[in-house]
C-alpha positions in Angstrom: 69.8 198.1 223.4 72.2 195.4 224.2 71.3 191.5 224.3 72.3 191.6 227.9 70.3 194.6 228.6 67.2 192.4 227.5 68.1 189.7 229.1 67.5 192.0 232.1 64.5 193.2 231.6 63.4 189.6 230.7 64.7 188.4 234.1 62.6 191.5 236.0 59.2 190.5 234.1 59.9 187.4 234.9 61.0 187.4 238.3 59.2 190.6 240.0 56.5 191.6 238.1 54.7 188.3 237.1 55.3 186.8 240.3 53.4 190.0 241.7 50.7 190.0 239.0 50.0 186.4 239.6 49.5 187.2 243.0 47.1 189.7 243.0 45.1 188.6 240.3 41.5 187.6 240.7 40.9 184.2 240.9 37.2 183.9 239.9 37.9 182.6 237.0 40.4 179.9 237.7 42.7 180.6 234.7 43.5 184.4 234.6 46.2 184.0 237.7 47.9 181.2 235.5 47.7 182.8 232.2 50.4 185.4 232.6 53.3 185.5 230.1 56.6 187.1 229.3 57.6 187.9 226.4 60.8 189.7 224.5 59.3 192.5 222.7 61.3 194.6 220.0 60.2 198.2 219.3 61.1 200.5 216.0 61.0 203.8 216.0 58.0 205.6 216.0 57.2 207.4 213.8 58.9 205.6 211.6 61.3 208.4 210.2 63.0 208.2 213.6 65.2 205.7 214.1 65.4 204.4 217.1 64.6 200.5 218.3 64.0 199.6 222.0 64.1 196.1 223.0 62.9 194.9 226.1 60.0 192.8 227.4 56.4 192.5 227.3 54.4 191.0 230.4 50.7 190.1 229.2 47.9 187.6 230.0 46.6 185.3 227.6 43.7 183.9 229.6 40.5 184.7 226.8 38.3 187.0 229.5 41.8 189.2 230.3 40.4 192.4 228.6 37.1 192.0 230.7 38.8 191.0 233.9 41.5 194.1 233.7 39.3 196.9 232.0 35.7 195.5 233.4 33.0 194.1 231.1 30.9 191.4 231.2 31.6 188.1 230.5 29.6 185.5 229.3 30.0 182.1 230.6 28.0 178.7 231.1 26.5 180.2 233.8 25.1 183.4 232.1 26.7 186.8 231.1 28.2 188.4 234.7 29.1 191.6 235.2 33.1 191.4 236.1 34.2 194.8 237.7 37.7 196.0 236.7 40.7 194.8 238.6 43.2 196.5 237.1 46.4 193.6 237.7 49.0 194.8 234.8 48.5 198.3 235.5 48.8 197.7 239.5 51.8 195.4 238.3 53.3 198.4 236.5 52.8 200.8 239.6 54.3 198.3 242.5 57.4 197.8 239.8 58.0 201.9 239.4 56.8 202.1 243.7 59.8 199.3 244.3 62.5 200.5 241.4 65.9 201.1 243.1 66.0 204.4 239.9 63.8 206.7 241.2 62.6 209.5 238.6 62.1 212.6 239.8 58.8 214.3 240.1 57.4 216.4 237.2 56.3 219.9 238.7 52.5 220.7 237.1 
């Protein structure tokens, strides 16, 4: 992949999908909406005997509850350990970007 191609799908994390995580995240915490990040993210080929590298980029939340506030948990704060239910905000991200993608993919038949 091309350092313009990347450059791309930098601009897309940057522009469409973290604006859209960031506004549906939950805000309970006060630092999860503000912790999202992009990131240019080089992949080799797996397994290894293949060759191929993909290059592209890597939206991701750095906020230190992220895994409990995207896959549920509980989180233990000042105020005690709370039960946080699963929100879900990178994988919603990832649907609204393939829901609004001007390439549609067809539909696999089961």
């Amino acid at each position: 992949m091309s350092d313009r191609v990347q450059d791309t799908c930098v601009h897309l994390a940057e522009h469409k999908a973290k604006p859209y995580a960031v506004s549906i995240a939950p805000r309970a915490t006060g630092t999860y909406a503000g912790a999202f990040v992009v990131q240019r993210i080089t992949v080799h080929g797996i397994p290894a005997e293949w060759p191929m590298t993909r290059r592209g980029a890597q939206l991701t939340n750095t906020d230190k509850a992220a895994k409990f506030i995207e896959i549920g948990g509980a989180v233990t704060t000042a105020a005690g350990t709370q039960p946080t239910p699963a929100h879900h905000t990178l994988r919603r991200t990832l649907e609204y970007l393939d829901a609004t993608s001007v390439f549609k993919r067809p539909r696999r038949s089961r």
